[in-house]
C-alpha positions in Angstrom: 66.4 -29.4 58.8 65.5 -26.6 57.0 66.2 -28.6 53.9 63.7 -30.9 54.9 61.0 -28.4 55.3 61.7 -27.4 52.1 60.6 -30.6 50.9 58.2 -31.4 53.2 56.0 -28.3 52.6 55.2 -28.6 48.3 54.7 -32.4 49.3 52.1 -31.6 52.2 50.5 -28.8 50.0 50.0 -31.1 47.5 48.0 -33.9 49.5 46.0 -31.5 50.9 44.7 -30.1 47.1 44.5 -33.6 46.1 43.2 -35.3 49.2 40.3 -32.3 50.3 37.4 -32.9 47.2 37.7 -36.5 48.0 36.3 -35.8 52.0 34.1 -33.5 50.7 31.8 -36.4 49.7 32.2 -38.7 52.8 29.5 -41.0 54.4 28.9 -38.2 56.7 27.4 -35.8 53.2 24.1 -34.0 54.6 21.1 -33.9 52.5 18.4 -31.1 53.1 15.5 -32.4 54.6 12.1 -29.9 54.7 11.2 -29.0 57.9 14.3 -30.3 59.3 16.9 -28.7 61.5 19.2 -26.0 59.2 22.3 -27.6 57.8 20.0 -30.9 56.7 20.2 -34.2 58.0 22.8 -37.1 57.2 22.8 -40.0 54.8 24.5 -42.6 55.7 24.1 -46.3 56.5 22.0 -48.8 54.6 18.3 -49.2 53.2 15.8 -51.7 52.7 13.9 -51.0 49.4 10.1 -51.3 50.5 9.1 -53.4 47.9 10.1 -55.7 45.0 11.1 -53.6 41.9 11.7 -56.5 39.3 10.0 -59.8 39.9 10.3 -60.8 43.4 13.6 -59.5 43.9 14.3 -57.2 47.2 17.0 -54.9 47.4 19.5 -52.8 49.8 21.8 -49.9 49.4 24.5 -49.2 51.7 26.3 -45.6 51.5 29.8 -45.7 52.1 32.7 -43.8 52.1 33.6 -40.9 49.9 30.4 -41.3 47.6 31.1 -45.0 47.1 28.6 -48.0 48.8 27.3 -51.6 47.8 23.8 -52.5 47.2 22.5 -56.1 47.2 19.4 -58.1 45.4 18.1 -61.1 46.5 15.5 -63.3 45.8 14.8 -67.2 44.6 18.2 -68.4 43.0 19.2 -65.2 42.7 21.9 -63.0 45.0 24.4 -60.3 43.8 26.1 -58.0 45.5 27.7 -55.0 43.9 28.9 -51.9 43.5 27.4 -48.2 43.8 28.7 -44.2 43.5 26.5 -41.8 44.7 26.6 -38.0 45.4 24.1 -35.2 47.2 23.0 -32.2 45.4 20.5 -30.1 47.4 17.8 -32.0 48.4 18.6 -35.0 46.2 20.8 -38.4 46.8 21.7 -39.8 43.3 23.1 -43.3 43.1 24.7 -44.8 39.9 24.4 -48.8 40.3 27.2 -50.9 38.7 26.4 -53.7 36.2 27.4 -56.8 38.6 27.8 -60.5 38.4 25.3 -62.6 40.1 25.2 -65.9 40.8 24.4 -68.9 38.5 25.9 -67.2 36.0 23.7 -64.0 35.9 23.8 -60.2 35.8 22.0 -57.3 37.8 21.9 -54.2 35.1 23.6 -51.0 35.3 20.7 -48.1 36.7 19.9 -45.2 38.2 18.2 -44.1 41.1 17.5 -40.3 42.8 16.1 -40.6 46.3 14.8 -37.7 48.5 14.0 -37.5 51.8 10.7 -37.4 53.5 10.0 -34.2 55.6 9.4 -34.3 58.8 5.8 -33.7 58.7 5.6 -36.4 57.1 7.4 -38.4 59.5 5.8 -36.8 62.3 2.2 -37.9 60.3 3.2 -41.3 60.2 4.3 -41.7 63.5 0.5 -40.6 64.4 -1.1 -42.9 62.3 0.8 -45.6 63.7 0.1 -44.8 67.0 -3.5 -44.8 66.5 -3.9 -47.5 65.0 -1.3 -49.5 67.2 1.2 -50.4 65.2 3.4 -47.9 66.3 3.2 -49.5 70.7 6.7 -51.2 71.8 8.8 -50.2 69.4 11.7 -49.1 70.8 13.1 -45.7 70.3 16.4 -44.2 70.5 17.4 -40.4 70.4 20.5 -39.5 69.3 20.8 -35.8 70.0 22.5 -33.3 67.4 22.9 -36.1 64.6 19.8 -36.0 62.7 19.7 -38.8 60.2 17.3 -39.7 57.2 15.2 -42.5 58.5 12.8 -42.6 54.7 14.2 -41.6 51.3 11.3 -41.7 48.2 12.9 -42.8 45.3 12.8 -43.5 41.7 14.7 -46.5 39.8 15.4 -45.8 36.3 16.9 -49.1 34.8 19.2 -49.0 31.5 17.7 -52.2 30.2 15.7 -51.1 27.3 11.9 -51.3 27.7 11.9 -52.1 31.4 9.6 -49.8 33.1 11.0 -46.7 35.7 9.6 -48.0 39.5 8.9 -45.5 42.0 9.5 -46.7 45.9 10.8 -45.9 49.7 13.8 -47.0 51.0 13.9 -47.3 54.9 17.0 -47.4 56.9 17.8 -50.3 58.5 20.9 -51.2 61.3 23.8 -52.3 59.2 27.1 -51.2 58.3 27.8 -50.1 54.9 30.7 -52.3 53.5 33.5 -50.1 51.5 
């Protein structure tokens, strides 16, 4: 028995070294948010980007696991689905896209993107505006208590295709599982 402890125990410590960096980026990471309860708010889930970036293609990243997640891009005759990494540092979400294959026998390039999260005065702000004006009536609300999640991230896309310009947008969170 005692043998097997012996084993056991330089086996298990060794897991643990290897195994603890890897949940220290998990799909729970927090992101500091200003105004925003202390210890930040989560990022997690998927995003609709707000607007076409290239041409009339939309987009959506998914965080996943461990600082990996998928995005997608659609538009006319176009859909791809691939890869992303991505990692928090302070108040910033930074996200490395993966070259990936798209159908009809073309690519989505390899870029960049850094994403922040919008305070919550400015949250708070929009929420007002909507309401007076009335776009904000019947839309249904759910409060999740001690879970704070980032509902808006303001980001910026800088593409590795030479020439093509950076693009500035918001990403909103939508409803959907991140695949891993």
């Amino acid at each position: 028995m005692t043998r097997i402890l012996q084993l056991l125990g330089p086996m298990l410590a060794c897991f643990l070294m290897l195994a603890g960096p890897s949940f220290a980026q998990d799909q729970a990471a927090r992101v500091v948010v200003p105004g925003a309860p202390p210890g930040g708010a989560y990022v997690d889930g998927c995003y609709r980007v707000d607007r076409p970036l290239y041409g009339p293609y939309r987009i959506r990243l998914c965080f996943g696991n461990r600082g990996q997640g998928t995005y997608a891009v659609q538009g006319p005759q176009l859909t791809c689905e691939g890869r992303l990494t991505w990692r928090v540092a302070g108040d910033t979400v930074n996200l490395s896209l993966r070259r990936t294959s798209c159908n009809l026998g073309r690519a989505w390039a390899a870029a960049e993107v850094t994403c922040r999260p919008r305070g919550l005065v400015s949250v708070l702000l929009d929420e007002l505006i909507r309401e007076i004006t009335g776009q904000g009536s019947g839309r249904p609300r759910v409060v999740v208590p001690d879970r704070p999640t980032v509902g808006r991230l303001t980001c910026t896309y800088y593409p590795t295709v030479a020439g093509a310009p950076i693009r500035p947008f918001f990403a909103n969170r939508i409803l959907q599982e991140p695949r891993s």
